[in-house]
C-alpha positions, 0 to 999 in steps of 0.5 A: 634118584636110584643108582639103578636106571631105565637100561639104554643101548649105544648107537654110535661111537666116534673115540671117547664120544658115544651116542646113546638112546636112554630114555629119562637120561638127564644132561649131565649125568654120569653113565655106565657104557658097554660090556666093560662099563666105562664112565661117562658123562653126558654132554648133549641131550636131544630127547632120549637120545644123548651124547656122552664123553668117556672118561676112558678109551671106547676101543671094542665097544660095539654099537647095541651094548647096554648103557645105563645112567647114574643118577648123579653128574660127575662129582667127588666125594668129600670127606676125611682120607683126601689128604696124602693120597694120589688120584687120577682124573675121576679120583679113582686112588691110583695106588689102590688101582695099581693093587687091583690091576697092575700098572695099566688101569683096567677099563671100567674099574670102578673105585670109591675115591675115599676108603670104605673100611678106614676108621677116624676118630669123630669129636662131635661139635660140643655147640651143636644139640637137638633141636637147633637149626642147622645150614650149609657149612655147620661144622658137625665135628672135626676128625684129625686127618693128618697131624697136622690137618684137623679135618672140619665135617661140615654139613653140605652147601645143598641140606638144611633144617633141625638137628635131630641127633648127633652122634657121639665122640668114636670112630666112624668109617666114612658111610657110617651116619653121625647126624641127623637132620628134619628138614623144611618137608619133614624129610629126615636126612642122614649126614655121614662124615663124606657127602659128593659134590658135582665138579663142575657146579662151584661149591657156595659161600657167604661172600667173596672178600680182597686178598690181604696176605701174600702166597709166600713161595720162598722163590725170591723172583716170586715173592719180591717183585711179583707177588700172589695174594692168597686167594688170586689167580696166576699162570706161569707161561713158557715155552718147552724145557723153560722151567714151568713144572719145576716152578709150580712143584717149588710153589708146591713145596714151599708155599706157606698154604694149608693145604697143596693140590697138584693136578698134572693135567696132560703133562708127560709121564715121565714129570709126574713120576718125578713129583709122585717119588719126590714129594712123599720125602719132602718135609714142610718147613713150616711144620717139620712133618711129611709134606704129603700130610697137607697135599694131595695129587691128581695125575693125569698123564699125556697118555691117559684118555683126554677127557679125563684130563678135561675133567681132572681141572674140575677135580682139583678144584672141588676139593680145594674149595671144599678144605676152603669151606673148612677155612683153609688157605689152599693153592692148587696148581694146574700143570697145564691149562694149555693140555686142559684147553687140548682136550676142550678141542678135541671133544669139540671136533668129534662133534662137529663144532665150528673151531675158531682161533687155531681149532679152539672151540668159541667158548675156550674163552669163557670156559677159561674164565669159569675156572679161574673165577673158582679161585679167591679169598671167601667168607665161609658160612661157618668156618671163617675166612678161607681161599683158593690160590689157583695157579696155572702153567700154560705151554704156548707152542713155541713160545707164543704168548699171543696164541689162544690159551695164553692171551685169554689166560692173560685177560683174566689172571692178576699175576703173570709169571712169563718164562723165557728162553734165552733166560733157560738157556743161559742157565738163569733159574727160574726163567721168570722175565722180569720184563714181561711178567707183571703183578697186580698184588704189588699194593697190597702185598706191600702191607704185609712186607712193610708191616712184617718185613721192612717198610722199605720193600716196596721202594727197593722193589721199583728200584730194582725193576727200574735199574733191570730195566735200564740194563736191558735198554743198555745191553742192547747198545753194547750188542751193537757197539760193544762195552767200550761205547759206556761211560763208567756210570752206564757199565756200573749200572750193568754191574748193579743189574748184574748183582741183582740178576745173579744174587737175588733172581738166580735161585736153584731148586736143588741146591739145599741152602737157596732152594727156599728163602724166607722173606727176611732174606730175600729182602736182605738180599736185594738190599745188599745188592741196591747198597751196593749199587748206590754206593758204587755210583756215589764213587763213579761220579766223584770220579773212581774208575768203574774198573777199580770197583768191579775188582773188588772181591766182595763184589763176588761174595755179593753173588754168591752169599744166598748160597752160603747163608741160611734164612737164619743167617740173615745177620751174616748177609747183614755183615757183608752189607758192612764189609762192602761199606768198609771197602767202597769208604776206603776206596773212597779215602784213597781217592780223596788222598790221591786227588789232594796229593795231586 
């Protein structure tokens, strides 16, 4: 369909929802409304008269101004120069926005997502020649994106038929044609290095396949004791100031992905200034280049239209799964489905739809649903394996995880990462409950542990949670009646959790050394603090007083050895591990001599 349609008028407007009379419009579409020319999309569709949501703000926009269609739904385009860049909700490039209109975005201001006049580097693919046949997926070429990234052309998931011609090695702007192809109808087709993608139609694949491998996040609470796999679904939940941007922009900078999509989705602007300034300085440890070279951002501020915001979720994820098309493993991270689901409710309330749970439209739950179901290990058509890691943070006023957005988030996702409170305000970072929090990758993550790591992983990780647990059954005893009421054995098993919860869960994101932790260490470290533990209770129960193991300075060093020891430093963790042996065996003898003494 031409760019140019039937010209329209608009008949009413009701905040970002505008009523037009177009005639041939389709649902779906993009439209360009009033003087100014705002975006918008069309939501509902009675003859030629139509309902639009723009993604901008429709003040002084009168009834009877123009409004004309598109041609094409809400789509993005794809191609070479995504990487690095910062977009809003409708991949407008925000820093190109600032040149052409300062720091306010101009309404109407229309951008091309990817830059026209930059020219890359085309290496065509050297299995292809004329007159083979060609489908979705068929890697063209490859052009270097980043240093570290190479760029896969692939042909789109909607063309198919005989290559005709394909362009030499050189450089090409993104416009430029570098095949082309005859298909079914006898149609020649050019194919350029982008092509547009509509966001809210998921991008295909051969097939859908398990996870095999973790998302390593270097955040021990995480890795350890509630696993992602590459390719699942999780969510972070927590109420105000509990921690949840600064987890998912740690998840962010850490993860050991190719590729890193961070949609500020609602969130206050003060937060995304912060990861826009930060990241462009952040080194990827796995590679030691800018981390920027594999990441790109979509920001959409709480005080940008909220449609947009409803849109920018979309955004992300059509580019994620199309460097997953590439073969790439990909994590995105919304933050947060909960302001997302904000704008689903209020588009539904400007048109007079039945609310239920607390105001959400009926079908918050399936649209919640559709979205998470776009994450997953696939095998690509022809690329290999590639995945989609979608995680997302979810504000549940006050800290109610029973409201609508978090219990069906709940129902769908494998990991649940629930942030606490009283964990936040005892400075415990990162506030993930290790009561209420779950993982439904432990088995699997199990393999890659016991294969890569230790075999022992999964068996110290039940230990672990088991120990915490009992800590919390007893600290409960010791709110009502006090310390005094435990037996020696009940107050070391305190002291064990004790080390687990200050040595291993506790980890600060500002501080140099702990911020990241590899899986060597992180095993290391709840081994030392188990060790330690079981070793203890060997000298409780042949009769050792508890408070003769608790005065013992190593106990302390336990504490704090994840911040004075590097990834590489494992073998010092190691060599404390000894140290703690050397001391317990020596009050263990001392005992013995003053018990045959006696």
């Amino acid at each position: 369909m031409s760019e140019q349609q039937n010209k329209g008028f608009v008949r009413e407007i009701n905040g970002p929802i505008v009523t037009i009379d177009l005639p041939g419009i389709r649902s779906g579409e993009q439209v360009r409304i009033g003087e100014l020319g705002l975006v918008g999309e069309v939501i509902s569709l009675a003859g030629r008269e139509a309902v639009v949501q723009t993604y901008e703000s429709t003040d002084g926009v009168r009834p009877g101004e123009p409004a004309e269609g598109l041609g094409w739904p809400l789509s993005v385009e794809l191609g070479p120069g995504l990487l690095g860049e910062i977009f809003d909700g409708i991949q407008r490039p925000l820093e190109k926005i600032a040149l052409e209109s300062g720091d306010y975005i101009r309404r109407g201001l229309a951008l091309p997502g990817l830059d026209r006049e930059k020219r890359w580097e085309f290496e065509p693919n050297p299995e292809l020649a004329p007159g083979q046949s060609i489908g979705p997926g068929t890697v063209l070429g490859t052009v270097q994106e980043t240093e570290t990234i190479q760029h896969r052309i692939l042909v789109p998931p909607d063309h198919q038929g005989e290559l005709t011609e394909l362009a030499p090695g050189g450089e090409y702007r993104v416009e430029d044609s570098i095949a082309h192809l005859r298909d079914a109808h006898g149609h020649s087709l050019h194919l350029t290095l982008f092509h547009r993608w509509p966001v809210r139609k998921p991008r295909p694949y051969r097939q859908r396949d398990d996870g095999i491998s973790p998302l390593i996040t270097g955040q021990r609470v995480i890795d350890s004791f509630f696993p992602q796999l590459k390719g699942g679904k999780g969510a972070v939940p927590g109420p105000f100031g509990a921690g949840k941007t600064v987890v998912q922009q740690q998840i962010a900078r850490w993860s050991n992905a190719d590729i890193v999509i961070y949609v500020g989705c609602g969130e206050r602007g003060n937060e995304l200034v912060d990861v826009l300034e930060s990241f462009p300085q952040l080194e990827d440890p796995y590679t030691g280049r800018k981390l920027m070279e594999k990441t790109l951002l979509v920001a959409n501020t709480s005080n940008m239209p909220v449609v947009a915001r409803e849109a920018s979720v979309y955004v992300g994820l059509t580019m994620a799964e199309y460097y997953r098309d590439m073969g790439y493993d990909v994590v995105m991270l919304a933050d947060s489905t909960s302001r997302w689901a904000e704008a689903l409710r209020e588009v539904s309330g400007r048109l007079g739809q039945m609310p239920v749970e607390e105001g959400y439209p009926a079908y918050l739950a399936s649209r919640l649903a559709a979205v998470y179901e776009r994450a997953g290990r696939v095998e690509t058509y022809n690329a290999g394996a590639g995945s989609v890691t979608l995680i997302g943070a979810v504000s549940p006023p006050g800290g109610d995880f029973s409201e609508p957005v978090t219990s069906h988030t709940k129902d769908i996702i494998e990991t649940f990462w629930a942030l606490s409170k009283e964990l936040a305000d005892a400075r415990h970072y990162p506030s993930i409950d290790w009561v209420t929090s779950f993982s439904g990758h432990v088995h699997a993550a199990a393999e890659w542990w016991h294969k890569e790591v230790d075999r022992h992983w999964e068996g110290r990780r039940t230990e672990a949670l088991a120990l915490l647990a009992r800590d919390a059954e007893l600290s409960r005893i010791v709110n009502l009646v006090g310390p005094e009421a435990l037996s020696d054995a009940q107050r070391w098993q305190l002291e064990g959790a004790s080390l687990i919860k200050e040595g291993v869960l506790q980890q600060s994101a500002l501080d140099e050394v702990d911020t990241f932790c590899s899986p060597q260490k992180q095993f290391a470290l709840l081994d030392l603090a188990l060790s330690t533990y079981d070793k203890g209770m060997t000298l409780i129960e042949i009769g050792v007083p508890v408070s003769h193991l608790q005065d013992l300075p190593q106990l302390a060093k336990a504490r704090r050895c994840k911040s004075m020891y590097t990834s590489e430093q494992v073998a010092r963790i190691n060599d404390l591990a000894r140290e703690i042996d050397e001391a317990f065996e020596s009050i263990r003898l001392e005992y013995a001599k003053q018990h045959t003494d006696d």
